[in-house]
KENUKE-886398 format. One record per residue (C-alpha): z, y, x. Coordinates in steps of 0.25 Angstrom, whole numbers, plus 5000, padded with zeros to 4 digits. Layout:
// residues N
ZYX/...
***
This chain:
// residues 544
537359485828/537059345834/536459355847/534859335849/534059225850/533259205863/533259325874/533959435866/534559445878/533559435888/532859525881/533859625885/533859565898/532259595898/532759735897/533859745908/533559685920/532659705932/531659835936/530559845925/529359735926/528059725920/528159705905/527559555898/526359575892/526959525879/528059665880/526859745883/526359705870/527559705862/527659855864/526259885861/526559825848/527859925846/527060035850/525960015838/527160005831/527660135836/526160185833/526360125819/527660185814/527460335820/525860355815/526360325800/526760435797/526060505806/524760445799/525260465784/525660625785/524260655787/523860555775/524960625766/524160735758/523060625754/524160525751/524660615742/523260655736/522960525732/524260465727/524860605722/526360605721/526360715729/527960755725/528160635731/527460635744/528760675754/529160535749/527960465757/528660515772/530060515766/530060365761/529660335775/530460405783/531760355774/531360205776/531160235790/532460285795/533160195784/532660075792/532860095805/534260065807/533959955800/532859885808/533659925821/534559825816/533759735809/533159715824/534559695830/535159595821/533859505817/532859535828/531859655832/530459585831/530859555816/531159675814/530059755819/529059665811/529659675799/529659825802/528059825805/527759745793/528559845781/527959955789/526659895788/526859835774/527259985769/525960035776/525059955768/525859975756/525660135759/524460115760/524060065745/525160145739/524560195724/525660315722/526360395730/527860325725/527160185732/526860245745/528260305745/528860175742/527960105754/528060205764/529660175761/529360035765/528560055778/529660145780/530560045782/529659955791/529460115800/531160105802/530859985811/529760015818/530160105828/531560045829/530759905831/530059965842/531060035849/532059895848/531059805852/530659885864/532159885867/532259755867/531059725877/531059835887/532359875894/532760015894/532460055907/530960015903/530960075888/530760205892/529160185895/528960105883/529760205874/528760315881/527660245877/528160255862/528460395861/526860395866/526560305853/527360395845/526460535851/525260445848/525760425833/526260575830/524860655837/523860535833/524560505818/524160605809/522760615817/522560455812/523260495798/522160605795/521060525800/521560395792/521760485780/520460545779/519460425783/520160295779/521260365768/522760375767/523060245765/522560195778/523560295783/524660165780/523760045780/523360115796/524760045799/524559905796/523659845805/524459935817/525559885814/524959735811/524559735826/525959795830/526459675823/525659555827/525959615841/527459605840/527359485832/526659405843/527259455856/528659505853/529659395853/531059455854/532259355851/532659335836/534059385832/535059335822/535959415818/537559355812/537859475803/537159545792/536459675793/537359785788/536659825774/537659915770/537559995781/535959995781/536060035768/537060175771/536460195783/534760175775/535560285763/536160385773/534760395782/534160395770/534960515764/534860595775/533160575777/533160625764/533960745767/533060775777/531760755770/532260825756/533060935763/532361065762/531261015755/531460925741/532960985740/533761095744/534661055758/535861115751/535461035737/536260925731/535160825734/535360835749/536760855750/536960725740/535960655752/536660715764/538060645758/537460525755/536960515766/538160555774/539060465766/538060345770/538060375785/539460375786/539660235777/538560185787/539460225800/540560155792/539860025787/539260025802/540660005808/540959895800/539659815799/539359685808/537959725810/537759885809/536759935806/537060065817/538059985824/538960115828/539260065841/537860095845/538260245845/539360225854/538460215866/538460365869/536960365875/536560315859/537260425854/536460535861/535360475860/535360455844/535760615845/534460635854/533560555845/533960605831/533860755839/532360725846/531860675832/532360795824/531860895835/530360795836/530160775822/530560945817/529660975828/528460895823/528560945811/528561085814/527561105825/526561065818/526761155805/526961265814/525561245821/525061225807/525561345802/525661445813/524661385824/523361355815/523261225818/522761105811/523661005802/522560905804/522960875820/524460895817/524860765826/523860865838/524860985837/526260905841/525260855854/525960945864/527560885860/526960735857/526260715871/527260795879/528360695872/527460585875/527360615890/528860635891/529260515885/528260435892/528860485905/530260475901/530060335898/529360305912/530260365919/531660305912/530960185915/530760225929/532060275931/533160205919/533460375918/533460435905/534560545903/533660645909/532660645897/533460665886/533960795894/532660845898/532160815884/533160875877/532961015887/531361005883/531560975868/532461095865/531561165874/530361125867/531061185852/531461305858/529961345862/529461295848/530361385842/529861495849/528461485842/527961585833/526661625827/526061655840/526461535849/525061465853/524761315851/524861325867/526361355868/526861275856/526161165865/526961195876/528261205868/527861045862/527860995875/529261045878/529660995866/528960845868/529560845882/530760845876/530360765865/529760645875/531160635882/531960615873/530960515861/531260385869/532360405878/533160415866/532860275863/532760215877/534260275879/534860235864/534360085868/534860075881/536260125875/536459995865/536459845866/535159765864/535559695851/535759845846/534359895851/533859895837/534959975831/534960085842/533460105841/533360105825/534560205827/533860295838/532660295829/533260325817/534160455823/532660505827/532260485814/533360545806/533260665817/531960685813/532160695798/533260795801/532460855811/531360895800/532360905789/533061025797/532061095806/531061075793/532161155783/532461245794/530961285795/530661285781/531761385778/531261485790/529861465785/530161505769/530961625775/529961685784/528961665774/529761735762/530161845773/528761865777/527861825766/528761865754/528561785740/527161715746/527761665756/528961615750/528061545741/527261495752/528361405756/529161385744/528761245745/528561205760/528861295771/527761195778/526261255772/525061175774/523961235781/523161255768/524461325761/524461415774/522961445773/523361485757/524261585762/523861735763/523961785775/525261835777/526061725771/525361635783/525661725792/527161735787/527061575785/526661565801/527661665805/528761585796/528261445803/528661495814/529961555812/530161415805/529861335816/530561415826/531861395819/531561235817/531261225831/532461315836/533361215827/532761105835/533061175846/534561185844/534561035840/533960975852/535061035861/535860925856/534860805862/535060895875/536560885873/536660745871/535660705882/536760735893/537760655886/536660535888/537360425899/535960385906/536460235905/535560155915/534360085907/534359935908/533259855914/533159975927/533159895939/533859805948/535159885951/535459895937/535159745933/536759725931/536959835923/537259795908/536759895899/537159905885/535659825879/535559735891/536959675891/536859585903/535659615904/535459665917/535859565924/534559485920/533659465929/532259515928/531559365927/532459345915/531959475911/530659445910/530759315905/531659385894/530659495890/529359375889/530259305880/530659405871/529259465871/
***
């Protein structure tokens, strides 16, 4: 890779040196603009799921309608190793755009879709714009800020994310019903146009050019190995049999992809995943934690909910209300964390203490039956988000500080896609897990009619609920809860493992922390520390 045009490195030099000062105006609003964008690519879906049954209503397909959320989620995680190093080799401002414009381009194409097989095809392509987003924001920001900074921006984006998941499908419902579902997508056009006229005018980070070729062969193992296995986790249990020759056929493919990948990887002049990455021991925990705090976030999520549904009484229409308790309790946290990382350059603490509160918060939710009252399982949410709001962003913040600047791009699209793989197992596994407890109880309790009750979906709507006589609800609430507690207890056991690897982390100092560190030479910062903090600043106003 040849070496950046203008202040590559005295952007990194902006990061290293000198106690924190006062931000440029211009920085201030480059990260507005990656919030929105943060805004943009977390309310999607939150926004769409609520718009679903009228989607469906209008443009039928309804055998088809998993598609709409699977076309996406594949596309997503495909890209973002992708985009990572896209940003590396031919610069991150190019790449984020082009990310904003397919996002926004298979928005508006959504949004005039006339079947349902043309919005699977355009969710599939602002897919593919989503990879980059998050992974945009996250290298842009660690190009900018130094790490001993990061941690209170990085706060401030696990707020934006809370924000998105209790306000989404409030906005999604109220879109659907006064404007219609199409609005649900064209909502994100002129967000994200104002996001991208921001970043277009103030953000001017040097250009790269890159001597070698990205590695196609690679991205194209690596796109058929994540791909195999999303669709392991999204079919599993539900369109086929875990033990059928479908998913067995997709867990070899995809096997046999990932291990030509680690191969084509060594070989290649530009990886994709450059392996050496992994070498760095604080990386390697903390793509552990991260694919372990999105399997445990995401299962949670999605069973909280159905279990207040179901069990609790309460409403489907204020879904994004009930998660309150965990989202603001991991909003304060990570707020704080990031403040105080800042404040210190300390940082093995949190992944401990969360950790301790996240395996903590699964064990209480485990303990809930038909009695527990909305009061407690409050409680036992905010146990969970403390955890939760430890470990969201330090696991970036830590996974950055533990590469090279010109691989910043890689180690973020890497961080992000191990959460979002976790996550798809996360659901995949506590999902089967729950609906095999839930059709069990139910046959136990209920006999034939409850056995038929959930032959299909071991996840009832409140209307199939209300259809039920009396006993098969009361045996359906009874067997929610037996399923619940063991998905939670599952969680439970796996989140050990962040707890465990959070005391192999080396608390590496973050660069840019203050004078008595100016001549350390981090790993992103190279000689960076040695700069002085009026070549800093003059560094940060030109590359924003």
């Amino acid at each position: 890779m040849g070496k950046p045009e203008g202040t590559a490195e005295g952007t990194a030099a902006a990061g290293a040196a000198g106690v924190a000062e006062p931000q440029p105006r211009s920085l201030r609003v480059v990260l507005m603009a990656l919030m929105i964008t943060i805004l943009l690519a977390m309310l999607d879906n939150m926004i769409v799921s609520p718009a679903m049954p009228t989607i469906v209503g209008d443009l039928g397909g309804m055998e088809h309608l998993s598609w709409v959320v699977t076309a996406y989620t594949l596309a997503t995680a495909a890209s973002t190793p992708i985009w990572g190093k896209v940003g590396d080799m031919y610069g991150r401002k190019g790449a984020f755009l082009s990310s904003i414009v397919i996002f926004l381009a298979g928005s508006a194409l959504s949004g005039m879709a006339q079947d349902m097989g043309q919005l699977i095809g355009f969710r599939a392509i602002q897919g593919l714009g989503a990879g980059g987003l998050m992974v945009g924001v996250m290298a842009i920001i660690g190009e900018l800020v130094p790490p001993r900074e990061r941690g209170k921006y990085m706060g401030m984006m696990t707020a934006v994310m809370g924000v998105a998941m209790i306000g989404g499908p409030l906005v999604g419902g109220t879109i659907t019903d006064h404007l219609g579902w199409r609005w649900a997508f064209y909502i994100n056009v002129p967000i994200g146009v104002v996001a991208l006229a921001m970043v277009t005018a103030v953000l001017h980070l040097p250009k790269k050019r890159a001597e070698g070729r990205i590695d196609y062969l690679g991205a194209a193992l690596l796109t058929i190995g994540i791909t195999a296995f999303v669709l392991v986790t999204t079919w599993g249990g539900t369109e086929y049999a875990w033990g059928s020759a479908m998913i067995m056929e997709l867990i070899g493919i995809g096997i046999a992809s990932l291990v030509g990948f680690v191969f084509v990887q060594r070989k290649a002049a530009e990886p994709i995943m450059p392996l050496h990455i992994f070498r760095s021991r604080n990386f390697s925990l903390m793509s552990v934690i991260g694919f372990i705090t999105g399997f445990v976030m995401f299962g949670a999520m999605l069973f909280l909910p159905l279990y207040q549904q179901a069990v609790q009484g309460a409403s489907a229409t204020n879904s994004g209300l009930l998660l309150l308790p965990l989202l603001l309790a991991m909003m304060a946290v990570s707020f704080f964390a990031g403040r105080f990382t800042t404040s210190t350059g300390k940082y093995k603490l949190f992944p401990i203490v969360g950790g301790v509160f996240m395996v903590a918060g699964l064990v209480l939710l485990s303990q809930m039956d038909t009695g527990t009252s909305r009061f407690t399982t409050g409680l036992y949410m905010v146990v969970l988000g403390i955890g939760m709001g430890c470990l969201m962003q330090i696991t970036m913040l830590v996974a950055q500080n533990s590469v090279e600047l010109k691989d910043m791009g890689v180690a973020s699209s890497s961080a992000t896609l191990f959460r979002t793989l976790g996550s798809s197992f996360g659901v995949a596994i506590m999902g089967a897990l729950f609906n095999n407890r839930v059709q069990h109880e139910m046959a136990e309790r209920a006999g034939a009619t409850g056995g038929q009750a959930t032959e299909k979906s071991a996840q009832l709507t409140k209307e199939a609920l209300d259809k039920l006589p009396v006993a098969a609800k009361e045996a359906y609430q009874h067997a929610v809860s037996s399923g619940t507690h063991a998905a939670f207890l599952l969680g439970s056991a796996i989140a050990v493992a962040v707890l465990i690897a959070a005391f192999f982390v080396k608390e590496t100092p973050l660069r840019g922390s203050g004078p008595a560190e100016s001549g350390d030479k981090g790993p992103a910062g190279g000689a960076a520390g040695d700069a002085a903090p009026e070549a800093r600043d003059k560094a940060v106003a030109e590359a924003v």
